[in-house]
C-alpha positions in Angstrom: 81.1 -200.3 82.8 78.1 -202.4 82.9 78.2 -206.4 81.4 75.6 -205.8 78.5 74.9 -208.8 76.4 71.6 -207.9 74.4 71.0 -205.1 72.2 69.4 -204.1 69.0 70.4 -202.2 66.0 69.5 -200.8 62.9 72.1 -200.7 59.8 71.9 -199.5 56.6 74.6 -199.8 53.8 75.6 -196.6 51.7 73.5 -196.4 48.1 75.1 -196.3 45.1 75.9 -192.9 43.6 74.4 -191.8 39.8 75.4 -192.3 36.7 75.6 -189.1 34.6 74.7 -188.7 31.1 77.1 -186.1 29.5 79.0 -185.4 25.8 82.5 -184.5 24.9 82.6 -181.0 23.7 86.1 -179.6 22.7 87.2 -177.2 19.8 87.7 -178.6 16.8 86.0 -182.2 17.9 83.0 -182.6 16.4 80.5 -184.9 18.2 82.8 -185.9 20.8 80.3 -188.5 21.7 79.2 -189.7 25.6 81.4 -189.2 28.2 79.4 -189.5 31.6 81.2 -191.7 34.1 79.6 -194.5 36.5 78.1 -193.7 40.0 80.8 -195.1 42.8 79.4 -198.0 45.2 78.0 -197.7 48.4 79.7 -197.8 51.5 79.5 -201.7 52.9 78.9 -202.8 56.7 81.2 -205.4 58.0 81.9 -207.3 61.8 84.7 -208.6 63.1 85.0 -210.6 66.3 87.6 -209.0 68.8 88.8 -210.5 71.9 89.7 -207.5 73.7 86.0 -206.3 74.0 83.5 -207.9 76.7 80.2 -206.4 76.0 77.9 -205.2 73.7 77.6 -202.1 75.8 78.5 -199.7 72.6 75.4 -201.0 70.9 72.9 -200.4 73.3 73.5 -196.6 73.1 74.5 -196.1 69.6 71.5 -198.0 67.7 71.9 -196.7 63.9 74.5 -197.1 61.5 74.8 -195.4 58.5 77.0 -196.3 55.5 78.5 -193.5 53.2 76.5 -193.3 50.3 78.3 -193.4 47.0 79.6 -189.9 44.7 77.8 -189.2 41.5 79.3 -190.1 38.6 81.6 -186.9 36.2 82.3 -186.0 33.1 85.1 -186.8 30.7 84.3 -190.3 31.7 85.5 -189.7 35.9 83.7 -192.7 37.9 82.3 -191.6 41.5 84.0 -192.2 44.9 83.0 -195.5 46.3 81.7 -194.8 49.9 83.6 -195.6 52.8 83.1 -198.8 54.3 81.9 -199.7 58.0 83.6 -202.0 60.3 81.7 -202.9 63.9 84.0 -204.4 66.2 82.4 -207.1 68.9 83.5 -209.3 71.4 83.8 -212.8 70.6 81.1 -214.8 70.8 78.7 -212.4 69.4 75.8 -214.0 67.6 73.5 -211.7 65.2 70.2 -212.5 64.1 67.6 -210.2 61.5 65.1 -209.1 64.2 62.2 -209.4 61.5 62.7 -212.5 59.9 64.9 -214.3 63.3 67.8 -215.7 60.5 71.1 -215.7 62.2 73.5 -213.8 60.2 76.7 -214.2 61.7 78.1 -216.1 64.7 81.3 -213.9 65.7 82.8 -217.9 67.3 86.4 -217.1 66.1 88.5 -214.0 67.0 89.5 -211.8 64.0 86.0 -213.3 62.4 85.0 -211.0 59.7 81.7 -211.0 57.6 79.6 -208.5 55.5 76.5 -208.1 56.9 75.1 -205.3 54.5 76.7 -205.1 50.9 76.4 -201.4 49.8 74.5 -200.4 46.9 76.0 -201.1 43.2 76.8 -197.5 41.1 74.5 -196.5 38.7 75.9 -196.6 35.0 76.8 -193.5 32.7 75.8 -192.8 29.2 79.2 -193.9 28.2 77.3 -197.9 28.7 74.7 -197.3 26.2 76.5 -196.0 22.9 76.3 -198.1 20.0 76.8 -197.9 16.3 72.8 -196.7 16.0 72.8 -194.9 19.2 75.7 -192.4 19.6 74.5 -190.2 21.5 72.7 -191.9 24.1 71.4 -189.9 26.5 70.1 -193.2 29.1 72.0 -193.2 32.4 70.9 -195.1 35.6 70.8 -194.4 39.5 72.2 -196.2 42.1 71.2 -199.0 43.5 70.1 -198.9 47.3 72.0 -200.4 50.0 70.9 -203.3 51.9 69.6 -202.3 55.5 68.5 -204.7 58.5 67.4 -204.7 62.0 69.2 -206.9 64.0 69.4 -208.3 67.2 72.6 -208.6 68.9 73.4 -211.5 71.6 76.6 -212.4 73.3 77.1 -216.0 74.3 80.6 -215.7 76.1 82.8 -218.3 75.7 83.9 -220.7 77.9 85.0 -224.7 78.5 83.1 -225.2 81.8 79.7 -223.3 83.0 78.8 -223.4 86.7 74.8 -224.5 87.8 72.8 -223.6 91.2 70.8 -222.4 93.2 71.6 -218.7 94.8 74.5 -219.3 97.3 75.3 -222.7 96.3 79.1 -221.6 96.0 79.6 -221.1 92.1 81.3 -217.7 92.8 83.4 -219.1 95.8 84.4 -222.0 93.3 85.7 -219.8 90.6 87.2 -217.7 93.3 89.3 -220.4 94.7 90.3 -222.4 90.9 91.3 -219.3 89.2 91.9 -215.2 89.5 88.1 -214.0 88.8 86.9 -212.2 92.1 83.1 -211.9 91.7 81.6 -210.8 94.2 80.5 -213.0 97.6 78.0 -212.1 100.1 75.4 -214.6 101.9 72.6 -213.4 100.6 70.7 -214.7 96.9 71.5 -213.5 93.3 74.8 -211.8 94.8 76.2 -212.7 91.1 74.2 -210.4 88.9 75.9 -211.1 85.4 78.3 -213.8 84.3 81.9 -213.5 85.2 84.6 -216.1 83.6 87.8 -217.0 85.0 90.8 -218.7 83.6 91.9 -221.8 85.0 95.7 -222.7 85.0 95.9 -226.7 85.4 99.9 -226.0 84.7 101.9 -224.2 82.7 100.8 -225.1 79.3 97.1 -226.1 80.0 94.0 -223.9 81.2 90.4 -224.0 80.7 88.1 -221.2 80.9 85.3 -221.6 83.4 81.7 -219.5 83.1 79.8 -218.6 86.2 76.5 -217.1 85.5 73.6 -216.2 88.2 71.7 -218.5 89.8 68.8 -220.5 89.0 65.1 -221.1 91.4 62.4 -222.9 90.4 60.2 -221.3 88.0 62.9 -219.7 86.6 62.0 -220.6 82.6 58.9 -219.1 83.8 60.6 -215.6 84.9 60.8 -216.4 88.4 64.2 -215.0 90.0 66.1 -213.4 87.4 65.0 -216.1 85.1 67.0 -217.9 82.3 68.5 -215.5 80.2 71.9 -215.4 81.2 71.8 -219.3 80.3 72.6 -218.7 76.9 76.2 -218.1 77.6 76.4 -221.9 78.8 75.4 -223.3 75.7 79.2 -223.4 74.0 80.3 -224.7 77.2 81.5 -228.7 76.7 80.9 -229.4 80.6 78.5 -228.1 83.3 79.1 -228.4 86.8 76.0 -229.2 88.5 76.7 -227.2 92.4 74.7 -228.4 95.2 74.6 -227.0 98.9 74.8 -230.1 100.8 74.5 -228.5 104.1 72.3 -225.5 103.7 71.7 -223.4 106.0 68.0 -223.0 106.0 66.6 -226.1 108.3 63.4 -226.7 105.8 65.5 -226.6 102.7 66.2 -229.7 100.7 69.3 -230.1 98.4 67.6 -233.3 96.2 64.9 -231.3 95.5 66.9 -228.4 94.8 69.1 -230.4 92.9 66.4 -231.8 90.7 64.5 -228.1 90.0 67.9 -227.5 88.4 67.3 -230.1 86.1 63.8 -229.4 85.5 64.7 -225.7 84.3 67.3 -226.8 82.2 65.1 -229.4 80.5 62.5 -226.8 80.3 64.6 -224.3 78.8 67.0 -225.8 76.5 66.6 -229.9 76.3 70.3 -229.5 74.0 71.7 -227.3 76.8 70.1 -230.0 79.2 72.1 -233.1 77.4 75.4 -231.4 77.8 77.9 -233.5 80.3 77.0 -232.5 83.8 78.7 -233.3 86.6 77.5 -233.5 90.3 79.4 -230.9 92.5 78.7 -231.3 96.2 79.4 -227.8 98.4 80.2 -226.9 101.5 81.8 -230.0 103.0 83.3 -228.3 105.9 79.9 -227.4 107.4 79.2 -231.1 108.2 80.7 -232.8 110.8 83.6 -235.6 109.4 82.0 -238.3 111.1 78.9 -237.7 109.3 80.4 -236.5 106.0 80.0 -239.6 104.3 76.7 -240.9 105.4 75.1 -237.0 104.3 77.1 -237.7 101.2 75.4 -241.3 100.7 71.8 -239.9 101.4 72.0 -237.4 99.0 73.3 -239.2 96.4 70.9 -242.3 97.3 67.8 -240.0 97.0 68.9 -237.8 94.1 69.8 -240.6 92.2 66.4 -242.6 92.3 64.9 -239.2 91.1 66.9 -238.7 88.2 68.7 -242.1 87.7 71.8 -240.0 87.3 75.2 -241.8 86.7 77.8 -239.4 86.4 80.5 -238.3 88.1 80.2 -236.9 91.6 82.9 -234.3 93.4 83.0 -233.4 96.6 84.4 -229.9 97.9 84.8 -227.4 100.6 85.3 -224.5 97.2 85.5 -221.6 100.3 88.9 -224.0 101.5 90.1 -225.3 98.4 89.3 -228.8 99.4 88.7 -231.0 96.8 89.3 -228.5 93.9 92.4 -229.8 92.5 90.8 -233.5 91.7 87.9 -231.4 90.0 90.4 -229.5 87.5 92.3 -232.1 86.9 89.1 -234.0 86.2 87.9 -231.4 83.8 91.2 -230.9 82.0 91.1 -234.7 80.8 87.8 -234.9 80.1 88.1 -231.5 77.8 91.1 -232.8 76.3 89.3 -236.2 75.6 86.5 -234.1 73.8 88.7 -232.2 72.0 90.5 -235.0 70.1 87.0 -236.7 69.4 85.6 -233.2 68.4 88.1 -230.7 67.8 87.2 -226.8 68.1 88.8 -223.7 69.3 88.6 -223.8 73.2 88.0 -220.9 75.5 91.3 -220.5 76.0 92.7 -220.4 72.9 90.3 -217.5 72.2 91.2 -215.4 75.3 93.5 -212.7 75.5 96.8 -212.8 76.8 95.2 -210.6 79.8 92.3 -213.4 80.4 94.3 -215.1 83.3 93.9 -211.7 85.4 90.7 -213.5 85.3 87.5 -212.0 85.0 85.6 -209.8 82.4 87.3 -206.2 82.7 83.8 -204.5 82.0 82.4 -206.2 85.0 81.8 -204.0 87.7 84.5 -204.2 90.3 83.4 -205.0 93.7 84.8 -204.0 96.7 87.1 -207.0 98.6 86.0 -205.8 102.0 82.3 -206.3 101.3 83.0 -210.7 100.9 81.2 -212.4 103.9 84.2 -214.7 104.6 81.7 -217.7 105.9 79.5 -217.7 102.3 81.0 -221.1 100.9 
């Protein structure tokens, strides 16, 4: 099943039915007087946030939603069927936004999150509402009211504790790989990683975080270059981003600074909120440098990078395709997301996940075959 995180719909509570003006007419019961019962209420249109479904993929084939539109009212004073009501079902982290006037309606942050997006029409009134001692035998009735109808935009922002930055084939889908079960697929060429995959992080037996790894990013990216910055939105409910840098590429006239730094500078373009999240400085693919130079690569970089962006955060260093230096970085993270979480207490990834989430990876994803990994892609 394809990861689908955009789509558009159009929904349109039930209306209301008709009131109906009728009189009591029985044998021996002279004006019997109005009788005519009230229209029943349109059928409403609700969401609810559920955890067990990873993409919007439903809604990008089935577009129009229709409520059941309210029974007429009856005689001998017998009020209309209300209409049934309408209950979407999305995945968590859902947020939906009125295409015409860009309001957002409903963020779906919470599983089991329910909200009315369209309130079905109100019932029209029978003549039984209009009697009085000068009027008795009214003959006014009213039709029901219309039900409220809306184009929306649909967007998922998964939801995660940590979201992975780089360029193409800096290592973010070797990382997740190696800190928790998600198997995205690895290959050594760019944009191998065509749609976010999330993986559960187990720190020990009680604690886990859930990590977000989303395509890569080039320069000129904000601009469309690449496959641009769309799939950025699902790091903005992240609390950290790691920042992943090739520190020995591969490519002889490529420089990791400046790499480094167009990372930055399509971030700040994009999003400057997304671009003053915590970042931390990830250094990949130790174990292609020589140990006797390890640390003066490491100093050069940092030396350079640092007069260019006068960062002062922390700085990892990792081998991600050997595991080296990955269990510092998660313990790392889980104190630093517990920290945040007693300053700033929310939900957290992994209280939202499923009881499945620590297979690892989004089950819509498409599965990739294990034999097609290029084992020397770090």
């Amino acid at each position: 099943m394809k990861f689908i995180d955009e789509a558009k719909i159009y929904i349109k509570a039930g209306d209301g039915g008709n009131g109906i003006a009728t009189f009591r007419r029985e044998k021996y019961i002279p004006m019997g007087g109005p009788n005519g019962g009230d229209g029943g209420r349109g059928g409403s249109i609700y969401v609810i946030a559920d955890r067990n479904i990873n993409t919007l993929v439903d809604y990008r084939y089935t577009r129009k939603f229709l409520g059941q539109r309210g029974e007429n009212g009856g005689s001998a004073d017998c009020y209309g069927k209300g209409g049934d009501d309408i209950v979407l079902r999305m995945p968590v982290g859902t947020v939906i936004t009125d295409a015409i006037t860009e309001q957002v309606i409903a963020d779906l942050d919470q599983h089991d999150k329910k909200v009315l997006i369209a309130k079905g029409g109100k019932g029209g009134l029978g003549n039984t509402h209009f009697k009085s001692s000068t009027n008795r035998a009214p003959r006014q009735c009213t039709k029901g009211e219309p039900g409220e109808e809306f184009e929306l935009r649909l967007e998922l922002r998964v939801i995660a504790d940590v979201g992975l930055l780089g360029m193409p084939n800096a290592g973010k889908s070797t990382l997740i790989r190696a800190i928790s079960a998600a198997r995205p697929k690895v290959a050594d060429y760019p944009f191998t990683t065509l749609h976010p995959n999330l993986g559960v992080v187990r720190v020990d037996n009680e604690k886990s975080f859930v990590v977000a790894d989303v395509p890569g990013l080039i320069e000129g990216a904000a601009d469309g270059a690449g496959l641009g910055i769309r799939f950025l939105k699902h790091l903005q409910r992240t609390r950290i981003l790691l920042h992943l840098v090739d520190i020995a590429p591969l490519d002889p006239g490529a420089d990791p600074v400046y790499d480094a730094r167009a990372i930055v500078g399509e971030l700040e373009k994009h999003d400057p909120d997304l671009a003053a999240k915590p970042r931390w400085l990830v250094l990949n693919k130790l174990d292609l440098i020589d140990e006797s130079e390890r640390q003066e690569a490491i100093d050069n970089f940092l030396s350079a990078y640092r007069a260019e962006t006068s960062y002062e955060g922390p700085v990892f260093t990792i081998a991600a395709i050997k595991g080296e230096g990955t269990r510092p970085l998660i313990f790392a993270i889980q104190e630093q997301l517990e920290k945040m979480a007693a300053e700033n207490p929310r939900p957290t990834a992994s209280d939202l996940s499923s009881d499945e989430a620590d297979e690892g990876e989004n089950p819509d994803a498409p599965q990739e075959d294990e034999s097609e990994d290029n084992p020397e892609e770090h």
